[in-house]
Every structure is written in structure tokens, then in C-alpha cells.
C-alpha positions in Angstrom: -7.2 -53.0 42.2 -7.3 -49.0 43.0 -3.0 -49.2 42.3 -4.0 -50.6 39.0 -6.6 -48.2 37.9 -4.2 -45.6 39.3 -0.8 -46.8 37.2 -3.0 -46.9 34.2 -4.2 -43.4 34.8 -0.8 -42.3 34.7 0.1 -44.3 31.8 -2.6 -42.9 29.9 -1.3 -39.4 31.0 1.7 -39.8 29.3 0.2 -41.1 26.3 -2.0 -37.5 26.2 1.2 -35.8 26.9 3.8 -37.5 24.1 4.8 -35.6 21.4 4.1 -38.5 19.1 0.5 -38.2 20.8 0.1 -34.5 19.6 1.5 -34.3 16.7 -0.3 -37.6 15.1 -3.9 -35.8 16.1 -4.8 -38.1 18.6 -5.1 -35.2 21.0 -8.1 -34.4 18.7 -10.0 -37.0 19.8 -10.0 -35.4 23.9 -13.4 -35.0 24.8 -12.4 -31.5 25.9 -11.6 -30.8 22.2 -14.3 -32.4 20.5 -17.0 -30.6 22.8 -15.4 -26.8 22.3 -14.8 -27.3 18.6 -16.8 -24.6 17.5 -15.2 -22.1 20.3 -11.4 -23.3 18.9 -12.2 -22.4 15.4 -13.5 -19.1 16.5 -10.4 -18.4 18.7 -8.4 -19.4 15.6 -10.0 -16.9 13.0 -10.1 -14.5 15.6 -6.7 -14.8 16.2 -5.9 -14.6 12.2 -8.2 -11.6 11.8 -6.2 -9.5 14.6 -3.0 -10.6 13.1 -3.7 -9.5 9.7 -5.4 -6.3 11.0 -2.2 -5.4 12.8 0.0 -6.1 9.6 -2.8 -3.9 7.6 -2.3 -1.2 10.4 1.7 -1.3 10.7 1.8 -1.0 6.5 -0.2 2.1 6.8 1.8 3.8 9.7 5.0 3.0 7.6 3.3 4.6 4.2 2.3 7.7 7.0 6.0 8.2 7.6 7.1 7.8 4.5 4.8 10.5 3.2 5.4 12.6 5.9 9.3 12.6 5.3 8.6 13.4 1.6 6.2 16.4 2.8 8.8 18.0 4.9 11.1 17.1 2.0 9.2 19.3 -0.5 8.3 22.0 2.0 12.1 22.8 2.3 12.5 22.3 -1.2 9.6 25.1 -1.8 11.0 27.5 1.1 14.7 27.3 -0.7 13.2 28.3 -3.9 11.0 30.7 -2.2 14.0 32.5 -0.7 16.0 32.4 -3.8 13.3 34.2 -5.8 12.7 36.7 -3.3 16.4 37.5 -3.8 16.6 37.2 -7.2 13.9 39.8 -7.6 15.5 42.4 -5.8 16.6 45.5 -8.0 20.6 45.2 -7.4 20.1 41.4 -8.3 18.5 42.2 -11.4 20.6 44.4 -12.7 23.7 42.3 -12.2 22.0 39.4 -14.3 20.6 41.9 -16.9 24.3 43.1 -16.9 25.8 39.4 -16.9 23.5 37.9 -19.7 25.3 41.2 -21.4 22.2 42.9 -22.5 21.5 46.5 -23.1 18.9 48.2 -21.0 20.2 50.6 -18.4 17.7 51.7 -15.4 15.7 54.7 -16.1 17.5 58.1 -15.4 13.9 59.9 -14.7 11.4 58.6 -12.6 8.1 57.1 -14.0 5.0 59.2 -14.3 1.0 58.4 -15.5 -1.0 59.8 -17.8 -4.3 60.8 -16.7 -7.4 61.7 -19.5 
């Protein structure tokens, strides 16, 4: 009698243990299941907060990049068009535009002076 409790034993462990078993819901009805529902459906929303947090977190540290890209995009923009003012403001550089553009003013022959009251 102890072979036949054993043999059905093992049958009934690979019953638990079928795919069919699982995936039809019978694994459900486990004793071990039924007793820790609660727990499982914590560790499940658990497990879909983290998840979304981390999708939240990786979409911010991409929009960070980006941004960071386009800052270093537009400080280079501003230095270049720093530097080319600073040289088009120089006297030699105005003077050959003033002359270019083909209009008549000349640089002053005597040097500037105030008038005090």
C-alpha cells in the first residue's frame, strides 16, 4: 500500500508540473497560492511600479541628453557669433565694409576733442 500512495504522489507531481496544468489555472488552486494571495498581488504591483518607474527615469535621462547636446549646440553657436562681432567691430574691419557698401564717410583727419562749459 505505501508503493501505491507513493506512485500516486508522483503522478500527481506531474500533473502540478504539466504545461496544460499551468496554463489552464489549475496551479491556482495550490494551497501554497491560495494562502499567499495577498503577498503575490503585492509582488506583482510592486513589480509593475518599479518597471514603470525605470521607463519614467530612462525617458528623463534621454530628454537630459538631448538638452544637453542642444546647450552645447547653442553655446558654440553664441561663441562663433561672439568672435565674429568682436572682429567685425574692429576699426580696419569697419572701414573696409563702410568702403564695400560704397558709402562716403572717410575717418576723421583731426582727433576728437570735448567741450567743457
Amino acid at each position: 500500500m505505501g508503493q501505491k500512495n507513493a506512485e500516486t504522489r508522483q503522478k500527481r507531481r506531474k500533473k502540478r508540473l504539466s504545461l496544460f496544468y499551468i496554463l489552464g489555472g489549475g496551479i491556482l488552486k495550490e494551497d501554497f497560492i491560495v494562502k499567499h494571495t495577498r503577498m503575490i498581488v503585492l509582488v506583482v504591483l510592486l513589480i509593475f511600479f518599479f518597471i514603470g518607474n525605470r521607463y519614467t527615469c530612462m525617458q528623463k535621462l534621454r530628454e537630459i541628453d538631448r538638452l544637453q547636446q542642444q546647450l552645447r549646440d547653442v553655446r558654440f553657436e553664441a561663441l562663433s557669433i561672439s568672435s565674429e562681432l568682436t572682429g567685425n567691430n574692429r576699426q580696419s574691419q569697419v572701414e573696409l565694409l563702410i568702403e564695400e557698401q560704397g558709402i562716403e564717410l572717410e575717418t576723421a583727419k583731426n582727433p576728437p576733442y570735448e567741450l567743457h562749459k
